[in-house]
N, C-alpha and C positions, 0 to 999 in steps of 0.2 A: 411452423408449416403454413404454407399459403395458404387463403379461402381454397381456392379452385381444388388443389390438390385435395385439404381434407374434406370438401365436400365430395369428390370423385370415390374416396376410402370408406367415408361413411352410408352411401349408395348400397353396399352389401346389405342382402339378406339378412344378416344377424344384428346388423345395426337399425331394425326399422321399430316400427311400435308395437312396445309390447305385447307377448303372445295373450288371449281373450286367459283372463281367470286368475292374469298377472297377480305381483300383492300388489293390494290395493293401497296400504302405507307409504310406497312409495308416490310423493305428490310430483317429483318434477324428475325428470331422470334423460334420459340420451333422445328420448323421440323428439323432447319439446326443445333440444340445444339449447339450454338454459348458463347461464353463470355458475351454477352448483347444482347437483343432486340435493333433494329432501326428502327426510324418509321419518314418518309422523313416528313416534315412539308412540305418543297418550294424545288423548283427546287435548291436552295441553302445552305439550312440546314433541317437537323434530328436529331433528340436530340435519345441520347442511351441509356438504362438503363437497369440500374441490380441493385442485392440486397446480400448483406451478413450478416451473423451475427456465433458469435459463444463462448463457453465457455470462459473464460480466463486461458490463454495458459504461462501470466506470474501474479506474486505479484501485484507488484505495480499495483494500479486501473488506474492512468494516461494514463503511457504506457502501459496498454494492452487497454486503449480507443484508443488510438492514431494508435496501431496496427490492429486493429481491421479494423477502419477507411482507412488506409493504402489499409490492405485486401482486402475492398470493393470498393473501388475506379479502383482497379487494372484492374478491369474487364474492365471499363470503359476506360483507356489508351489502354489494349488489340485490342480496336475494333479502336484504331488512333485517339481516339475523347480531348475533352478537357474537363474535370467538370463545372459543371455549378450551380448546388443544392443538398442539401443529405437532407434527412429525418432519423431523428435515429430509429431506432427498440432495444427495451428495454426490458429486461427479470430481474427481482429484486426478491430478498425472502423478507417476509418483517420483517426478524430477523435478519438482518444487517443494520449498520447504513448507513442513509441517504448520509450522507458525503461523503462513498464509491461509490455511483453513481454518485454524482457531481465529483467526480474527473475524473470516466471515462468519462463521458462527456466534460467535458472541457479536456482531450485529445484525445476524436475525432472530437471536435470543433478547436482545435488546428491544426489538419492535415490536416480540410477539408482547413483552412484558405491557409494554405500553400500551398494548391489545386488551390489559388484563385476561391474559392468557398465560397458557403452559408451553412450552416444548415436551414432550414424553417420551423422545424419541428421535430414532431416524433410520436412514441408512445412506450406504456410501457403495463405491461402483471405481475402480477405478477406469482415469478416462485421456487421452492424449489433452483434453480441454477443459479446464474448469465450468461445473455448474452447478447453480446450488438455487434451491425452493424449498417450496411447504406443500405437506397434506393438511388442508388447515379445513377443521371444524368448530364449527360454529352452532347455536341454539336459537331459536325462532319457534312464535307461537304457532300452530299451522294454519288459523285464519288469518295470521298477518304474512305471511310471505310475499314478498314482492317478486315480480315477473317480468319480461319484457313483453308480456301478450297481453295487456290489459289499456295500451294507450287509448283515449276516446276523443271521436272528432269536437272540438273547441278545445282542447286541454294544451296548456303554453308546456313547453319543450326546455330544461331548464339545464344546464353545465355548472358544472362546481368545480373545475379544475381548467385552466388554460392551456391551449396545444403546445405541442412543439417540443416535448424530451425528444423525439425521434432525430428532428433536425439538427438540435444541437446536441445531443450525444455524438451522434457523425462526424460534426465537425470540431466536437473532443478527438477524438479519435483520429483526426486528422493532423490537432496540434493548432485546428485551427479558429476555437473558440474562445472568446474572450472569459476571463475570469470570475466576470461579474452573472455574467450569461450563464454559465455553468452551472454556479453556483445555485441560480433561480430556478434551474429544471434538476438539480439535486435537491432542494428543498423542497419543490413541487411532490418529486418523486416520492419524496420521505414521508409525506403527510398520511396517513391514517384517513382511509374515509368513514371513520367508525362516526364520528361529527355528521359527515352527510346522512347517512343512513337514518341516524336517528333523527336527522330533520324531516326525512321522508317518511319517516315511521309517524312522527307528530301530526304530520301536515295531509295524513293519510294520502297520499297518491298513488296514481292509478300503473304505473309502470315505473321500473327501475330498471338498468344493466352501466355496465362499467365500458370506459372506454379506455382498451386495451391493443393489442394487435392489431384489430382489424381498421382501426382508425375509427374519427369520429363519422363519417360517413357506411363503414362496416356496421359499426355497432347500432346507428339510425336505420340501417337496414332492413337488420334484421329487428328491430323492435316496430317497425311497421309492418314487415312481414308477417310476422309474429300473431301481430295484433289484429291484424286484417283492415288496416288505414292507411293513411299516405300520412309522410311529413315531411313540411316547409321548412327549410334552415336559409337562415337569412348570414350568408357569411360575415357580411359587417358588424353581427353581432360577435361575433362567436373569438374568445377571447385567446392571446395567445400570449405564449412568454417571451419575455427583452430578448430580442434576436434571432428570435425563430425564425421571422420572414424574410430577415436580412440572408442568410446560410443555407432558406429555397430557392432566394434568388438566386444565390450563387449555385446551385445544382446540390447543395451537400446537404442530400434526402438519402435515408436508408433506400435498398430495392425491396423492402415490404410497399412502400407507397404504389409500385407500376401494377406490383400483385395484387394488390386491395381495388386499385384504380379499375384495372381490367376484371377482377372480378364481379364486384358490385354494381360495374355499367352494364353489366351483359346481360342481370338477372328477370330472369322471365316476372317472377316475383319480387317486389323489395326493391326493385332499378334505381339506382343512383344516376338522374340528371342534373347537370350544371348549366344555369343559364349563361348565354353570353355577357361579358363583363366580370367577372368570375377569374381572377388573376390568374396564372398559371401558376405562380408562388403559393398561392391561398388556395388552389386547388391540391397542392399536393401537400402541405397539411392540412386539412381534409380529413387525407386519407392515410397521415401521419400512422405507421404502428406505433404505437402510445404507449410506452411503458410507466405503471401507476397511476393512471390519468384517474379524472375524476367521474361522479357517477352523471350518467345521461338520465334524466325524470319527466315522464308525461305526468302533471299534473294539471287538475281540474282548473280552469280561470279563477271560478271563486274561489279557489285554494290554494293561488298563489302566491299572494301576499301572507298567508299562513306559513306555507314552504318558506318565502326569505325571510321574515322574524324568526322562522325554526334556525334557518341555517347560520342569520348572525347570532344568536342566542348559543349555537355549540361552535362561532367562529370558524366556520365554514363559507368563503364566497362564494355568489350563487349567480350566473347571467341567462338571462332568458331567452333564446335564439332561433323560435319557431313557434311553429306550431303545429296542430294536428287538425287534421282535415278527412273526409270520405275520400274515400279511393284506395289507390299506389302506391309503393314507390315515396323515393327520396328527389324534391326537387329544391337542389340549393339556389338562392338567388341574392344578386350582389348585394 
């Protein structure tokens, strides 16, 4: 579902912040539009959770189980937490063979293992389209939760994963990406951000969220919005996969990119501006919707050289691509 759309849906009355006397356990829940729900158990632990699920984005049933699983996990590392259990959510026609859903299954049983997590469960729906995700929970201390509302002006802006699954997915789908190409934003996809998380957990920083959907400029959005600061993304930093720029130029972007584009330029709050010079390739990954991507991190200057020792120490790359500043709003510049 587009920004614009679920922002219009969650506008409801019932959607707003919590009524006065709420439980107070719950630390992060639907008012703050967070990555995951946290809901404190002890003065010691809160378990977190979120849910995703979605078409498949490649062939193979495996690896699109596995990425899928990948996907919904994400949310869960976003918020600093560790996995603990997934539930599958299953969507099947039932004019495919059986065989095709045990494969995705056992590759997001595959992923979650690698989580050191469980599966406990699931369920299934039948559907004219295949779809498959996670109810994935996860454990965190409650003073360490990470947030998108905590960036502070001087704090470097950091990505751990390179754009462009959106682009060239596409132009899978087309028949018209090269092998090698593919190959990099399937491996991309598959990666685990349980590595970053815990580098942001070492390196204490001040903001986390995942770049998902909404693109990297969605997700910069709202972690300014969030936080009540503006932030600099300097595009020439900002790291992308073999071929992505080539398959923008040629136009073969998902139409998530026009919807995140037109969304996040309009926003009264949180506004995405591009300055001139600002490719139109490189703008619309940007605004790439991202499947798997990596996490977006405001941390402290002096704690950023902490962050990249943390991130090569668990083998996670890490590119710094902005910063944080008083104000606004998102202002990318060449």
């Amino acid at each position: 579902m587009g920004p614009g759309a679920l922002a219009q849906v969650l506008r409801h009355p019932s959607f707003g912040l919590p009524a006065a006397g709420a439980d107070p356990n719950l630390l992060v829940g639907l008012a703050t539009s967070d990555d995951a729900a946290v809901y404190r158990l002890s003065p010691e632990q809160a378990i977190v959770q979120t849910l995703d699920f979605f078409a498949p984005i490649v062939d193979d049933p495996f690896t699109f189980g596995a990425i899928a699983a990948a996907n919904s996990m994400s949310d869960v590392y976003a918020m600093g937490a560790e996995m603990l259990l997934a539930l599958n959510i299953v969507a099947f026609p039932d004019d495919l063979p059986a065989g095709i859903l045990t494969e995705i299954l056992a590759g997001g049983a595959s992923k979650v293992a690698e989580a050191g997590a469980i599966v406990a469960g699931g369920h299934t729906v039948t559907d004219p389209e295949p779809k498959y995700g996670l109810c994935a929970t996860g454990v965190v201390h409650p003073d360490r939760v990470l947030t998108k509302a905590g960036a502070q002006p001087g704090d470097r802006v950091v990505l751990t994963k390179p754009l462009g699954t959106g682009a060239i997915t596409t132009a899978l789908k087309q028949d018209a990406a090269h092998p090698a190409h593919a190959e990099g934003a399937i491996r991309s996809m598959l990666a685990l951000n349980r590595g970053a998380a815990r580098a942001a957990q070492r390196a204490g920083v001040h903001a986390c969220t995942d770049i998902t959907g909404f693109g990297l400029l969605g997700h910069a959005s709202e972690m300014a919005a969030k936080s009540g600061v503006g932030l600099r993304i300097a595009a020439g930093a900002v790291p992308l996969l073999d071929g992505a720029l080539e398959y923008a130029a040629a136009g073969r972007l998902p139409g998530g990119v026009k919807r995140n584009r037109d969304h996040f330029s309009e926003l009264a709050v949180g506004q995405v501006r591009l300055e001139d010079g600002v490719s139109p390739e490189l703008d619309g990954l940007l605004f790439d919707p991202e499947t798997s991507g990596g996490l977006l991190i405001s941390v402290a200057a002096a704690r950023a050289e902490a962050l990249a020792e943390a991130c090569a120490h668990e083998g996670v790359p890490c590119w710094t691509i902005g910063t944080v500043v008083a104000g606004d709003g998102v202002l990318v510049t060449p």
